[in-house]
N, C-alpha and C positions, 0 to 999 in steps of 0.2 A: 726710664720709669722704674721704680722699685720693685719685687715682688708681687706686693697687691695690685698695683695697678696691669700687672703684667697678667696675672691672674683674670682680672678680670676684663680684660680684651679677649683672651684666648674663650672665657665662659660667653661673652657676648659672641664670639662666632659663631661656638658650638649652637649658641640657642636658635639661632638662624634657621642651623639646619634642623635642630630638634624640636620647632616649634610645636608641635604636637606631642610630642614626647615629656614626660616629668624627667627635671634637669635639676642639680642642684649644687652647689657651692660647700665645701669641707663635712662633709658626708661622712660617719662614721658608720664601720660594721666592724662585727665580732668575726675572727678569723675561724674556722671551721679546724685545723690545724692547730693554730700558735694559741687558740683558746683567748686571744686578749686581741683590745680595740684598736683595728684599723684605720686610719685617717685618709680619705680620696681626695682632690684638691675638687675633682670636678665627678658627677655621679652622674649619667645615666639610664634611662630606662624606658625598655619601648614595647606594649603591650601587642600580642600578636593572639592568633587562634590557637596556638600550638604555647603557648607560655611565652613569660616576658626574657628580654634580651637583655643584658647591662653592659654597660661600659662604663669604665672606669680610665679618668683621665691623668696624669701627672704633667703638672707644670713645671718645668728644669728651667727655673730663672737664673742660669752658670753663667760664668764667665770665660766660658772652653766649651768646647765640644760634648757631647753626652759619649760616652766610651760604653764598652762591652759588659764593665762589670755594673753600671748604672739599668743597665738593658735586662741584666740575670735578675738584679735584685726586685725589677719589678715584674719580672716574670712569676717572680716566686711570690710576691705579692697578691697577684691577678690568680693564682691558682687557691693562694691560701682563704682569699673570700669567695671561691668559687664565680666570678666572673667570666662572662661568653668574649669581651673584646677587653682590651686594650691599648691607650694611645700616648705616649711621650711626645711633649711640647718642649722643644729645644730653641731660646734665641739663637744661639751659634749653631744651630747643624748637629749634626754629628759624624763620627768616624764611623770607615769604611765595615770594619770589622762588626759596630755597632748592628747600622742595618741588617747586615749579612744574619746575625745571630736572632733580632725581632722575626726576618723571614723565613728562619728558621731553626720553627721549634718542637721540640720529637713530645713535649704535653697538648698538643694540639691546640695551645692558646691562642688566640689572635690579637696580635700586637702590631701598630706601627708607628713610627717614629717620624715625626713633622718640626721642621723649622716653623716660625710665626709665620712667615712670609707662605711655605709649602701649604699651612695650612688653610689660610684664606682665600689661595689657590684652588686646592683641594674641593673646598667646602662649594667654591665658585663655577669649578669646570668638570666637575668630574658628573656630569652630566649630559643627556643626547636627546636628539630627536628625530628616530629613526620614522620610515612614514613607508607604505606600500599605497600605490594610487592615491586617493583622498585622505586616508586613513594615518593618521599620527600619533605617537605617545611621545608624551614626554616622561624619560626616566632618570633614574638616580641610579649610579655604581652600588651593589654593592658595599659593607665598612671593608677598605682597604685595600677594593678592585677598580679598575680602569673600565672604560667603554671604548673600547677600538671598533672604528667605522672603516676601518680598511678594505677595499674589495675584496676576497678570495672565491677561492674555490668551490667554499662548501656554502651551502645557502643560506643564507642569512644577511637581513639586514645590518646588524652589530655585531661583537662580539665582546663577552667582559671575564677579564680574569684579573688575578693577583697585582697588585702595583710590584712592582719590579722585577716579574717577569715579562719575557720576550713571548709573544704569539705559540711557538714553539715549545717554549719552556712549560706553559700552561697546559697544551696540550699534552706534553710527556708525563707531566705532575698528576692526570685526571679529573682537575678541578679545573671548571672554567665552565662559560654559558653563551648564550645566544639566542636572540631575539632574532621573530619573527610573523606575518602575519600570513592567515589563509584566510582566500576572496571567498565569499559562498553567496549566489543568485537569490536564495533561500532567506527568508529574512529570521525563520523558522529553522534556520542549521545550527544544531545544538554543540556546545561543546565534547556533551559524552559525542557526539557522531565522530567531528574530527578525531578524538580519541580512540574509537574504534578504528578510523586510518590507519592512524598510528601505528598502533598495537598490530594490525595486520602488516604493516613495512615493515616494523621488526624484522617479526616472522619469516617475512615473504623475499626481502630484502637485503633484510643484514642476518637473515638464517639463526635468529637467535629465539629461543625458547622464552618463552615470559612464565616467571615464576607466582610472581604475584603481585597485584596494580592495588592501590590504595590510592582514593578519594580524600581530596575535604573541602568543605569550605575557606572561603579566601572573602577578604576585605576591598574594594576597590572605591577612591574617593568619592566617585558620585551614581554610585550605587549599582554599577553592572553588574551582570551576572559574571564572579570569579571562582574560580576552581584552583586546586594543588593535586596533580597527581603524580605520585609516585611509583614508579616499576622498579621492578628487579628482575635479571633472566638469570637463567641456567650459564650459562659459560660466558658471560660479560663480568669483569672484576669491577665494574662500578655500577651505580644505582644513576635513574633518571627523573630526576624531580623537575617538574613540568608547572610553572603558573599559567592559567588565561584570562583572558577579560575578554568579555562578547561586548563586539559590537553590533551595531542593527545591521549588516552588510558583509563584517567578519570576525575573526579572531585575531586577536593579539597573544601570541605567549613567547613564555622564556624558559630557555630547557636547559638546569642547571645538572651538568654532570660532574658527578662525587663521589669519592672514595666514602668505604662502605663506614669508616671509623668518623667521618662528617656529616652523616646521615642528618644527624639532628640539629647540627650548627646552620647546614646550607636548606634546610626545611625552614626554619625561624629565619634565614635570608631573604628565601622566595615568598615568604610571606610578608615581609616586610618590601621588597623588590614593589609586589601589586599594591600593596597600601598606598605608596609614594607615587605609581606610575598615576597619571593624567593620560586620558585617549581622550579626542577630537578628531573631528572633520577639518580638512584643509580642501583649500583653493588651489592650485599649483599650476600655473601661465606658464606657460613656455615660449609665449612670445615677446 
């Protein structure tokens, strides 16, 4: 297929997953920097409580690999229109060095780099459905995180970080999350209550001071009651941003922990995180 046709498979994906989102095809903006008009192959844009999000896509219709220097230059791109993601669509792949350099980047952009194939992949699995008793959500990654169902140690149904890091790697980094539900008898058990929990295990628990908890409201598809709360302590180097959704029997949330400089990227996360999640009742036979 040529260019356009290629372009427009890669937009036909996206819109799959954007279907609520405004999406749009050779999108032009004025650079904030270079002072002159920028051209995006693919635009875009996902309205939250907390302000909207963009992403900005490029289609590498090559004939090779996408390399290191292809990876800077839209780096510098994605910062000059002030853009929150970024995503390179490579037919061939790309080199080792490539990735390595989208995964890491010292302007705190977020960029990742997809084959066609990676990406309809991507757009297809990078999804779960964690469930405690009755209770199930169906959710979505994250742009550019995994959802690991692995058993461990530490409680939680899931757990979702960075694509191309290891469990370990995520955990060292500070960024990473985990889903989870609490049962309450109570049909009447309020989110602030579990949050009051909380807030007391800190304390009581992890011996940690709480500096200051911040509320908001949250979006959830079919109208539960959702929350964002955010803490910060005294001697913890990272922040804990917290989504929930009530259900009539309990809670569901996701406690995204982030360094202090992603405050504002992994907030417009978690709020997007509850917009996309679905909770339901299940059945679950075990015979």
């Amino acid at each position: 297929m040529d260019w356009k046709d290629y372009e427009d498979q890669v937009f036909e994906i996206l819109s799959t997953q954007h279907r609520h989102d405004y999406i749009t095809k050779n999108y032009k903006i004025k650079g904030r920097y270079s002072n002159r008009s920028r051209q995006i192959d693919i635009f875009i844009k996902i309205n939250t409580k907390v302000g909207d999000s963009t992403i900005v896509v490029d289609c590498k219709h090559y004939n090779k690999k996408i390399n290191i220097k292809t990876v800077e230059s839209f780096i510098s791109m994605i910062d000059d229109i002030g853009a929150d993601y970024g995503i390179i669509i490579s037919d061939l792949g790309y080199t080792k060095s490539a990735i390595h350099r989208a995964f890491n980047n010292p302007k705190g952009v977020e960029l990742d780099i997809f084959s066609l194939n990676e990406l309809y992949d991507y757009m297809h699995a990078e999804s779960a459905m964690p469930y405690a008793g009755d209770n199930m959500a169906l959710i979505l990654a994250p742009f550019g995180w995994i959802v690991d169902g692995k058993k461990r140690d530490i409680p939680a149904v899931c757990h979702l970080y960075k694509r191309g890091l290891t469990f370990e790697e995520a955990l060292a980094s500070g960024e990473f999350a985990y889903v989870n539900f609490w049962k309450s008898d109570d049909p009447n058990f309020s989110i602030e209550e579990l949050s009051r929990i909380q807030e007391k295990n800190i304390l009581n628990i992890y011996n940690q001071k709480i500096d200051k908890v911040e509320f908001y409201d949250a979006e959830c598809k079919f109208g539960q009651d959702a929350k964002i709360r955010i803490i910060k302590t005294a001697n913890y180097p990272f922040i804990e941003i917290t989504g929930f959704i009530k259900f009539s029997d309990s809670i569901f949330f996701y406690v995204c922990n982030s360094l202090p400089l992603y405050e504002k990227r992994n907030l417009r996360k978690t709020h997007v995180f509850l917009k996309n999640a679905l909770p339901f009742k299940v059945n679950i036979s075990h015979g």
